[in-house]
Jmol script that loads the backbone (N, CA, C; Angstrom):
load data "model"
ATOM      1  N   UNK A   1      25.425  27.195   7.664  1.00  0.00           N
ATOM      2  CA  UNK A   1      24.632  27.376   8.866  1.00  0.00           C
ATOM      3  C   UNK A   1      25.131  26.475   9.986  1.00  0.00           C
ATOM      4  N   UNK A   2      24.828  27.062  10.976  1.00  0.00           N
ATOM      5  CA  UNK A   2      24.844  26.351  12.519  1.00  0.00           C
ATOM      6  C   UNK A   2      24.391  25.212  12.602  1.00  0.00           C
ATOM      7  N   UNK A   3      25.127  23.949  13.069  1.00  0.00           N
ATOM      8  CA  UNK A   3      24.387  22.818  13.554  1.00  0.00           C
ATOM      9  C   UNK A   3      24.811  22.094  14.613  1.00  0.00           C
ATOM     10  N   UNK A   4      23.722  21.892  15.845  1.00  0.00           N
ATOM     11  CA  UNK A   4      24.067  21.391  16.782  1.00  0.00           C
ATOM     12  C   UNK A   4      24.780  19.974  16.541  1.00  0.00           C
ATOM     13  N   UNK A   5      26.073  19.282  17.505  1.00  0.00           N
ATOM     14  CA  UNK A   5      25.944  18.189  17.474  1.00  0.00           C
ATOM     15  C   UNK A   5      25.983  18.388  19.434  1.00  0.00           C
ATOM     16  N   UNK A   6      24.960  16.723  19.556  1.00  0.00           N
ATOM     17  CA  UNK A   6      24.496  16.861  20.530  1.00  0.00           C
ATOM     18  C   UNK A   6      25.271  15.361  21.181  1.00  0.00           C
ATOM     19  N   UNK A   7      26.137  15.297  21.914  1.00  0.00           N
ATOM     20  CA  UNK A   7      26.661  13.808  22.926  1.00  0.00           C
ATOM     21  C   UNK A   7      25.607  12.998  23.983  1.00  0.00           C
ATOM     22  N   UNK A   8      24.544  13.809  23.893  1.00  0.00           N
ATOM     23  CA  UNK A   8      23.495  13.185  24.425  1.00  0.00           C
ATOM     24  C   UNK A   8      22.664  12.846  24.460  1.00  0.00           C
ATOM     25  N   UNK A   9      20.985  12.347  24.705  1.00  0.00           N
ATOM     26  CA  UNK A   9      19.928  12.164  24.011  1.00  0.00           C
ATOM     27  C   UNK A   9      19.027  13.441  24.518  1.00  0.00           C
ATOM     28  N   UNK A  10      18.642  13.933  23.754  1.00  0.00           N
ATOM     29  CA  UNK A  10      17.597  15.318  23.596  1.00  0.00           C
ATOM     30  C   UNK A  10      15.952  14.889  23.137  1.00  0.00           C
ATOM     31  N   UNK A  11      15.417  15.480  23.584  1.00  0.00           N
ATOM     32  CA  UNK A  11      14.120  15.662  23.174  1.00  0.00           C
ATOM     33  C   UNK A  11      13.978  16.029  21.960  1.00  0.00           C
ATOM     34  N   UNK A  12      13.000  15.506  21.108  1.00  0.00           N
ATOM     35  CA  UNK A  12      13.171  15.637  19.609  1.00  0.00           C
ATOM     36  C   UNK A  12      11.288  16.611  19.350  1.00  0.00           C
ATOM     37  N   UNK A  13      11.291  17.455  19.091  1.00  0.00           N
ATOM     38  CA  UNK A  13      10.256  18.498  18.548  1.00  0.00           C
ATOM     39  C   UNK A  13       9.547  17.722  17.499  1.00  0.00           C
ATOM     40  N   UNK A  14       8.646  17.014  17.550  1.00  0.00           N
ATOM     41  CA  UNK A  14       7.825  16.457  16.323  1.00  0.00           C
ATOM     42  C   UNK A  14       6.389  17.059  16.562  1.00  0.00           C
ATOM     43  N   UNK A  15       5.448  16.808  15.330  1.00  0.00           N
ATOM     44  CA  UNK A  15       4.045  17.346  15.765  1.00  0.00           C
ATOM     45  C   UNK A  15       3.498  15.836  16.964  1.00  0.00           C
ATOM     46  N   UNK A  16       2.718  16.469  17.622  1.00  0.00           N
ATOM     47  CA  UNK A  16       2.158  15.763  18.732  1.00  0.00           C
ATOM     48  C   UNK A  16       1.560  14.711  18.269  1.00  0.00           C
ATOM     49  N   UNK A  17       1.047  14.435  17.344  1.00  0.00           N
ATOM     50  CA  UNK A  17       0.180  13.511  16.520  1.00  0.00           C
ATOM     51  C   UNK A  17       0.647  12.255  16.494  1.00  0.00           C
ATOM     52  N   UNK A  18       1.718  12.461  15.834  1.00  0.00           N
ATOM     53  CA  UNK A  18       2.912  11.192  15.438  1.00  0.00           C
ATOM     54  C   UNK A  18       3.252  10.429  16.393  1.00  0.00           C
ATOM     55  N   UNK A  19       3.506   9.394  15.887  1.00  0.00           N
ATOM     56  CA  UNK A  19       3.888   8.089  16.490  1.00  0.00           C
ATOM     57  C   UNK A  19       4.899   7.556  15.544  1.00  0.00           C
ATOM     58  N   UNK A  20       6.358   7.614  16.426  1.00  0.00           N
ATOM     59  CA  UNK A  20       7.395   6.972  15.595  1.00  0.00           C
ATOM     60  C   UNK A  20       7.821   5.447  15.473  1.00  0.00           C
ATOM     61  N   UNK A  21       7.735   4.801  14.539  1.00  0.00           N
ATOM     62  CA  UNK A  21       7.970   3.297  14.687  1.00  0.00           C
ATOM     63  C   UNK A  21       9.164   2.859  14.346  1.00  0.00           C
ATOM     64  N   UNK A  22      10.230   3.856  14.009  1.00  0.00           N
ATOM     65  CA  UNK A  22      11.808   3.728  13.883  1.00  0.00           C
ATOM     66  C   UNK A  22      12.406   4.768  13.299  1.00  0.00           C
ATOM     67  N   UNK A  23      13.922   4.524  14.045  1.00  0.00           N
ATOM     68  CA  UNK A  23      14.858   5.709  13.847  1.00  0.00           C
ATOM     69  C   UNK A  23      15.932   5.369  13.362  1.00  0.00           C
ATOM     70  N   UNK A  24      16.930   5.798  12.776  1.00  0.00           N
ATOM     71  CA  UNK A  24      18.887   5.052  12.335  1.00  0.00           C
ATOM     72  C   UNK A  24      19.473   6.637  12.502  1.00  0.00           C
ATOM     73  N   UNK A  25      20.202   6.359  12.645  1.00  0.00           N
ATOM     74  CA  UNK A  25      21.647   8.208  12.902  1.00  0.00           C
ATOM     75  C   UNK A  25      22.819   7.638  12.149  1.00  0.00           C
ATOM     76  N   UNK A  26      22.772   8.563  11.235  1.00  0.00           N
ATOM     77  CA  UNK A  26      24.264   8.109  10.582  1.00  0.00           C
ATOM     78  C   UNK A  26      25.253   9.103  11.322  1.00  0.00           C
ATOM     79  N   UNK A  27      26.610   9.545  10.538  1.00  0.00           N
ATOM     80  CA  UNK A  27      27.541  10.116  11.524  1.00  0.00           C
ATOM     81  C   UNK A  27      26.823  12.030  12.018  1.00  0.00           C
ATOM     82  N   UNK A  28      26.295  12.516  11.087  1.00  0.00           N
ATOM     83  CA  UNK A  28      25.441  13.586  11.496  1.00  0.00           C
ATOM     84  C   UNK A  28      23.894  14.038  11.194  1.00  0.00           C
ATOM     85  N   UNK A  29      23.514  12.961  10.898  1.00  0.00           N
ATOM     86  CA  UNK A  29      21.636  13.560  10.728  1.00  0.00           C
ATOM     87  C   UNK A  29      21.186  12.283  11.316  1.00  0.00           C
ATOM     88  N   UNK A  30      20.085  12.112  11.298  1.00  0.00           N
ATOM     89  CA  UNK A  30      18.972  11.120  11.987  1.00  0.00           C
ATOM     90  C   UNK A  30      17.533  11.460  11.446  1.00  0.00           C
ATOM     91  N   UNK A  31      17.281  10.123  11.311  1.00  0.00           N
ATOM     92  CA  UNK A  31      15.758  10.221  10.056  1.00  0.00           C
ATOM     93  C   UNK A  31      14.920   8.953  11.081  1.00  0.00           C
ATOM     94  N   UNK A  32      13.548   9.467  11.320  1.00  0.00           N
ATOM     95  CA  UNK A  32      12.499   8.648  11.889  1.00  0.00           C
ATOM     96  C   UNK A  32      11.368   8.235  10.919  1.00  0.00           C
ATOM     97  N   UNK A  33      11.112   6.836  11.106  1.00  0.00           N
ATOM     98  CA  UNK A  33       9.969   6.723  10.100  1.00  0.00           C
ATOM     99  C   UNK A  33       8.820   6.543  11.244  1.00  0.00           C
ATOM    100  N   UNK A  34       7.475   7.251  10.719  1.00  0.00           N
ATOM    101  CA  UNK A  34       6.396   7.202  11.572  1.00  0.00           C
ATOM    102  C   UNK A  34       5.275   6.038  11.067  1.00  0.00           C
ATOM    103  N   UNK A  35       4.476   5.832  12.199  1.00  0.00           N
ATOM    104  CA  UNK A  35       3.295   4.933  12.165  1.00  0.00           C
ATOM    105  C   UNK A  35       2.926   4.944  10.842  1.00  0.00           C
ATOM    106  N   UNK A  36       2.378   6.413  10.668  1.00  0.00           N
ATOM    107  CA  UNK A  36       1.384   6.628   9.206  1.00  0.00           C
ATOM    108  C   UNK A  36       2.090   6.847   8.187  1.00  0.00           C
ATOM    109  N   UNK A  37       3.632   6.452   7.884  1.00  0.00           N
ATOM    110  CA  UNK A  37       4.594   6.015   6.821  1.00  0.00           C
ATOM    111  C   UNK A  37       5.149   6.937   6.595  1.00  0.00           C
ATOM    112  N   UNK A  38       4.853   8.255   7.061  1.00  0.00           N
ATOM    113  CA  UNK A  38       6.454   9.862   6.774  1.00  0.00           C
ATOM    114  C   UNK A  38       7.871   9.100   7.202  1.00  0.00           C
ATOM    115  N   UNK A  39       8.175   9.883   6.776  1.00  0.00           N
ATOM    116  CA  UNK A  39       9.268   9.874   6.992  1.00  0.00           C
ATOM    117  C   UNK A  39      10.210  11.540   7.311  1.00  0.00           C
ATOM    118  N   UNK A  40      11.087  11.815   8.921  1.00  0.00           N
ATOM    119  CA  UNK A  40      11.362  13.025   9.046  1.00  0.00           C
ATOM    120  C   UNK A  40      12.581  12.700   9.208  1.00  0.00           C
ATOM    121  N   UNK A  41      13.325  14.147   8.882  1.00  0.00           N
ATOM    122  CA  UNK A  41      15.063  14.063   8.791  1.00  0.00           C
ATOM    123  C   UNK A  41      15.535  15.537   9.050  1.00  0.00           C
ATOM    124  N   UNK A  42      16.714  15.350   9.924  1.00  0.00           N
ATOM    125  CA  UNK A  42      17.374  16.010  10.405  1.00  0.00           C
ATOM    126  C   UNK A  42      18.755  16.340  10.268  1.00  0.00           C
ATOM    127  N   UNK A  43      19.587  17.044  10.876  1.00  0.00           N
ATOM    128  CA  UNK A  43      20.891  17.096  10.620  1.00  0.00           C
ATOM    129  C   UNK A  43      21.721  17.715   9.523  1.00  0.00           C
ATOM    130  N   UNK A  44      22.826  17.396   9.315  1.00  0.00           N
ATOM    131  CA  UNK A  44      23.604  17.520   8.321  1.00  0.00           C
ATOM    132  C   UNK A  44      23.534  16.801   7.278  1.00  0.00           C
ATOM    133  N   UNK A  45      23.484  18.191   5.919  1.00  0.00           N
ATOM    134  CA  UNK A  45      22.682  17.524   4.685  1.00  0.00           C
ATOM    135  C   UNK A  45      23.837  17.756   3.819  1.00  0.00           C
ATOM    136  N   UNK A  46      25.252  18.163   3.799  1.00  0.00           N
ATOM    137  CA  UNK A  46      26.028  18.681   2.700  1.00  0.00           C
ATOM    138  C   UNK A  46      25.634  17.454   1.645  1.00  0.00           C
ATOM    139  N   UNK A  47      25.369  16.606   2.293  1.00  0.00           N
ATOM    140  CA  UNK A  47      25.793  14.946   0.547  1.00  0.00           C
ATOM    141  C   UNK A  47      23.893  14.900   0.189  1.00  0.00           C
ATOM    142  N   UNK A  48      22.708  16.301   0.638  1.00  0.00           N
ATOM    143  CA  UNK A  48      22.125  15.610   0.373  1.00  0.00           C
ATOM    144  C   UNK A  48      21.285  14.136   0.796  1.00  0.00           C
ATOM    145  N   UNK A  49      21.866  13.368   1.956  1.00  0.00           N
ATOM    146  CA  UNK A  49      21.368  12.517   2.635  1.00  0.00           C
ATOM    147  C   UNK A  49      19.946  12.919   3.322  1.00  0.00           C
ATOM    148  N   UNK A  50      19.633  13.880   3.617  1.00  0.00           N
ATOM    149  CA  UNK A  50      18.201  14.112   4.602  1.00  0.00           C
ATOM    150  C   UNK A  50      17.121  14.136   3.661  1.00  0.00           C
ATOM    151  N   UNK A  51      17.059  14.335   2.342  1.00  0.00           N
ATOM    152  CA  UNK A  51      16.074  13.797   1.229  1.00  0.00           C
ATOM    153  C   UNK A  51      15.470  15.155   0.988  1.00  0.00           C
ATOM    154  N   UNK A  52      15.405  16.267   0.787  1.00  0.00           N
ATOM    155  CA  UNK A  52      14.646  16.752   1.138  1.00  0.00           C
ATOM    156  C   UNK A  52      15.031  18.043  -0.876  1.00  0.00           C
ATOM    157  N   UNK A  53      15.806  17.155  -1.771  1.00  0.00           N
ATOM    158  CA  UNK A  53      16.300  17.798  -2.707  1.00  0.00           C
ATOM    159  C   UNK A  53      16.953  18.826  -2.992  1.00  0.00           C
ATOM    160  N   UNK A  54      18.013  19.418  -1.595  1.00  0.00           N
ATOM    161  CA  UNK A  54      19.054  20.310  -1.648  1.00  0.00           C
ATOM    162  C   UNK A  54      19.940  19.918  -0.748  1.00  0.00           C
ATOM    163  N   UNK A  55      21.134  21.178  -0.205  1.00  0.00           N
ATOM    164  CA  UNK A  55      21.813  20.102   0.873  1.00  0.00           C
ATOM    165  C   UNK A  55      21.963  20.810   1.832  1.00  0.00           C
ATOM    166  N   UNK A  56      20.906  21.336   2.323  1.00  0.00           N
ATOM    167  CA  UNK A  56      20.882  22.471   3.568  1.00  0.00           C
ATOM    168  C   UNK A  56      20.597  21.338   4.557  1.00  0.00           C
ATOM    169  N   UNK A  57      21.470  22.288   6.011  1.00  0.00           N
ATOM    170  CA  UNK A  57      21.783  21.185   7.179  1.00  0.00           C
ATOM    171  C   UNK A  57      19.910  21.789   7.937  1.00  0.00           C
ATOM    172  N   UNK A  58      19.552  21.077   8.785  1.00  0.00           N
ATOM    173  CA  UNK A  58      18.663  21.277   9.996  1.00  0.00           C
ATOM    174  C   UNK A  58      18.605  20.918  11.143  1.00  0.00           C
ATOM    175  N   UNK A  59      18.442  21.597  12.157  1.00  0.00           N
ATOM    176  CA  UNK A  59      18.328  20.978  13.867  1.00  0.00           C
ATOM    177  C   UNK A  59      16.945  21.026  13.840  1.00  0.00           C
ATOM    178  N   UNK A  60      16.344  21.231  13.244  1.00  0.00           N
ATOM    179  CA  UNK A  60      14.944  21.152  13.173  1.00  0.00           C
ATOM    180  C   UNK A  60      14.064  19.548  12.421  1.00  0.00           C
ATOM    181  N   UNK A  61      13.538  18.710  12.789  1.00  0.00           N
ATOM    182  CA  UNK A  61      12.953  17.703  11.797  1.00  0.00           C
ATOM    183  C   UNK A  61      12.083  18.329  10.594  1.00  0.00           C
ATOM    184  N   UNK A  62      12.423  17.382   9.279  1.00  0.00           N
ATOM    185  CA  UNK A  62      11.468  17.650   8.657  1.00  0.00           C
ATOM    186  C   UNK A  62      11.227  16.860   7.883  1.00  0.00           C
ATOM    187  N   UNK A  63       9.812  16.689   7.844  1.00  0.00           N
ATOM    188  CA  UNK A  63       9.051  15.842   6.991  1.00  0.00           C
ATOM    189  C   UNK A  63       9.496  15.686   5.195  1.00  0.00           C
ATOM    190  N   UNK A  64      10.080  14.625   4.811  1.00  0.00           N
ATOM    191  CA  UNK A  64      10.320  14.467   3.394  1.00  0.00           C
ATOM    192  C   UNK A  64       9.266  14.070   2.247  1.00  0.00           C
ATOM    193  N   UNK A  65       9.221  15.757   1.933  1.00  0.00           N
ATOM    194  CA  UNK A  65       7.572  15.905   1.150  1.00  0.00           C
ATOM    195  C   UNK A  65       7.918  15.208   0.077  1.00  0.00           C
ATOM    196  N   UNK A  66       8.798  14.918  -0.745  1.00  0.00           N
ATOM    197  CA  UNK A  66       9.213  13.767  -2.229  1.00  0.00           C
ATOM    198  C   UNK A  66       8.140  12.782  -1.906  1.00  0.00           C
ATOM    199  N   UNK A  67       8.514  11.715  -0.538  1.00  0.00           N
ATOM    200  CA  UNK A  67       7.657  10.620  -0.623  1.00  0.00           C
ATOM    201  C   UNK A  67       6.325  11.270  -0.585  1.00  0.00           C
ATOM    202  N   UNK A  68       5.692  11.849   0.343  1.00  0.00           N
ATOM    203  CA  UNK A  68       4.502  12.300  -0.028  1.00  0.00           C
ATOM    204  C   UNK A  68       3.683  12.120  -1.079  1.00  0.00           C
ATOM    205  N   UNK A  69       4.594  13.032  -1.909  1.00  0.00           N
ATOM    206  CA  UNK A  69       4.070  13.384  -3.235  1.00  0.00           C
ATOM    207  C   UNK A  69       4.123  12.513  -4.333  1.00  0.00           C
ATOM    208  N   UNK A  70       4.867  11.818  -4.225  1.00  0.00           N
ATOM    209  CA  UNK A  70       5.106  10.135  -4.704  1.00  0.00           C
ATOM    210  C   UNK A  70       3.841   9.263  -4.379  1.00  0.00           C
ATOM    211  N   UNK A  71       3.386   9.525  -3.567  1.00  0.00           N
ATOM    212  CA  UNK A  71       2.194   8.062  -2.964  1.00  0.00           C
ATOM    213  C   UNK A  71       3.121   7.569  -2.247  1.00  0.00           C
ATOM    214  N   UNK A  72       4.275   7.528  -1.410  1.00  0.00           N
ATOM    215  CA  UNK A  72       5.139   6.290  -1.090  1.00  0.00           C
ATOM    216  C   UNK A  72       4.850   6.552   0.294  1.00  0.00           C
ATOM    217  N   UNK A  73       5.156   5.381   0.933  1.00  0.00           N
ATOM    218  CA  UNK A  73       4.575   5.033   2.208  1.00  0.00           C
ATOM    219  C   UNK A  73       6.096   4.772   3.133  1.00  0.00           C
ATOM    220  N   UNK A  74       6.843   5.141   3.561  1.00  0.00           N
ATOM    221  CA  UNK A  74       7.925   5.003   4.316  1.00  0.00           C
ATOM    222  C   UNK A  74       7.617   3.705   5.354  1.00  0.00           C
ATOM    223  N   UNK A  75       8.209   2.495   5.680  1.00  0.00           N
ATOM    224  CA  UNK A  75       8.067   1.536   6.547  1.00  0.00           C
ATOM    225  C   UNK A  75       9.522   1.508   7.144  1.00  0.00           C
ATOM    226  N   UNK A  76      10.346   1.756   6.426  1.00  0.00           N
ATOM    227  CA  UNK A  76      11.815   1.300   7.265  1.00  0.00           C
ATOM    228  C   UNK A  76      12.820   2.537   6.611  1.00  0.00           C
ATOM    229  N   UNK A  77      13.569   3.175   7.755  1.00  0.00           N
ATOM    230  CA  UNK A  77      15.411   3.977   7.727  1.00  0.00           C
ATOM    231  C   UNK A  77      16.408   3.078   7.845  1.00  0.00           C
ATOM    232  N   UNK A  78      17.476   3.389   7.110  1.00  0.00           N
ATOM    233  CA  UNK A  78      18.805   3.025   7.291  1.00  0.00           C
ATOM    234  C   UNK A  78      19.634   4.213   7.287  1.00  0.00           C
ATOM    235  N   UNK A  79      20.473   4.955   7.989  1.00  0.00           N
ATOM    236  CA  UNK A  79      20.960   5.839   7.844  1.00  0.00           C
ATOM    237  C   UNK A  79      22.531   5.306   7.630  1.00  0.00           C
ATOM    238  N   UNK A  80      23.773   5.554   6.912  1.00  0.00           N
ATOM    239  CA  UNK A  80      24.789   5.114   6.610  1.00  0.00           C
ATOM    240  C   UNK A  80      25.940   6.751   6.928  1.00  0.00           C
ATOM    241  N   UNK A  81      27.092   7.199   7.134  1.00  0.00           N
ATOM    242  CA  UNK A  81      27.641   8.463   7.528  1.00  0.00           C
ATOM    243  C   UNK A  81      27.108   9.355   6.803  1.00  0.00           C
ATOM    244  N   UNK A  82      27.121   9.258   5.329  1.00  0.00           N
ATOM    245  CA  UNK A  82      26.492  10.347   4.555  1.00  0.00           C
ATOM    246  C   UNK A  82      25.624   9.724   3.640  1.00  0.00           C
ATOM    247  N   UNK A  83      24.723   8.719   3.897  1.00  0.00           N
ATOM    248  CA  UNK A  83      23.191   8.325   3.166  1.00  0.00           C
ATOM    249  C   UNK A  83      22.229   8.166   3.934  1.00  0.00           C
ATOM    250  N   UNK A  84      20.711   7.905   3.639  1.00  0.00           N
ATOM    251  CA  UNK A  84      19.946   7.565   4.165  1.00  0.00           C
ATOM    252  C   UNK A  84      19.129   6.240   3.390  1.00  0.00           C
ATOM    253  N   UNK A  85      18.911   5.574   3.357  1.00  0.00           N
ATOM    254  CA  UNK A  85      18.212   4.196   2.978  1.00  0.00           C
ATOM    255  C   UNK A  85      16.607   3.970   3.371  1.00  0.00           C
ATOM    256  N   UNK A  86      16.169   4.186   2.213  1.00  0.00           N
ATOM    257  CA  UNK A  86      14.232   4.139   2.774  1.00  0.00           C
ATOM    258  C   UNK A  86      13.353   3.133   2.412  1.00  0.00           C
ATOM    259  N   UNK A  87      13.081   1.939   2.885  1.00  0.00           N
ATOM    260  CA  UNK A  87      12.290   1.025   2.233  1.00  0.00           C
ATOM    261  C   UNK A  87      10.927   1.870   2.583  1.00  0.00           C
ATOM    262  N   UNK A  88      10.606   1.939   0.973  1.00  0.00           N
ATOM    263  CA  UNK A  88       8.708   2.511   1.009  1.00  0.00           C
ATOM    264  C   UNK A  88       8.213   1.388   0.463  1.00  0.00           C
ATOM    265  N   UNK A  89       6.441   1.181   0.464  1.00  0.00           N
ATOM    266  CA  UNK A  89       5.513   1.098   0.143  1.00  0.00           C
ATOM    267  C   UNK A  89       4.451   1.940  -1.058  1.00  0.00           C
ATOM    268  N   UNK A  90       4.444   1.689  -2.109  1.00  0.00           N
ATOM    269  CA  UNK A  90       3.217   2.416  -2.851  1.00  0.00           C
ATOM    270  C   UNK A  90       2.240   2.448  -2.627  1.00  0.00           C
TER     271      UNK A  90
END
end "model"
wireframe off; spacefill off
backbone 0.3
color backbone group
């Protein structure tokens, strides 16, 4: 599939609700962790980096239902070229 890469800063489509308290971009995706501990991810997924348990790319954000469903509380991203790094909370 199609994926934008973008040289500039764009407006990012999240639900209105959210409040983001940090972001990291590795060489093609970008993952935000929010106030209330989600965590959303974007981009290019071939290695798997956007969390989301396959390796489909997105220009779209999306919420990484694993932690969810875990109880885990997302506080901090590290994004690395092809990883992502998540300090959670239980």
């Amino acid at each position: 599939s199609f994926i934008s890469i973008q040289a500039f800063p764009a407006l990012l489509d999240l639900p209105q609700d959210l409040e983001v308290s940090g972001v990291s971009c590795g060489s093609r995706h970008t993952a935000v962790v929010t106030r209330g501990g989600e965590l959303y991810t974007w981009g290019w997924g071939k290695y798997g980096q956007l969390g989301h348990g396959d390796i489909t790319s997105s220009d779209q954000a999306r919420r990484v239902e694993h932690l969810v469903a875990e109880g885990l509380r997302a506080e901090e991203v590290v994004c690395g070229p092809w990883t992502t790094y998540v300090r959670v909370l239980e």
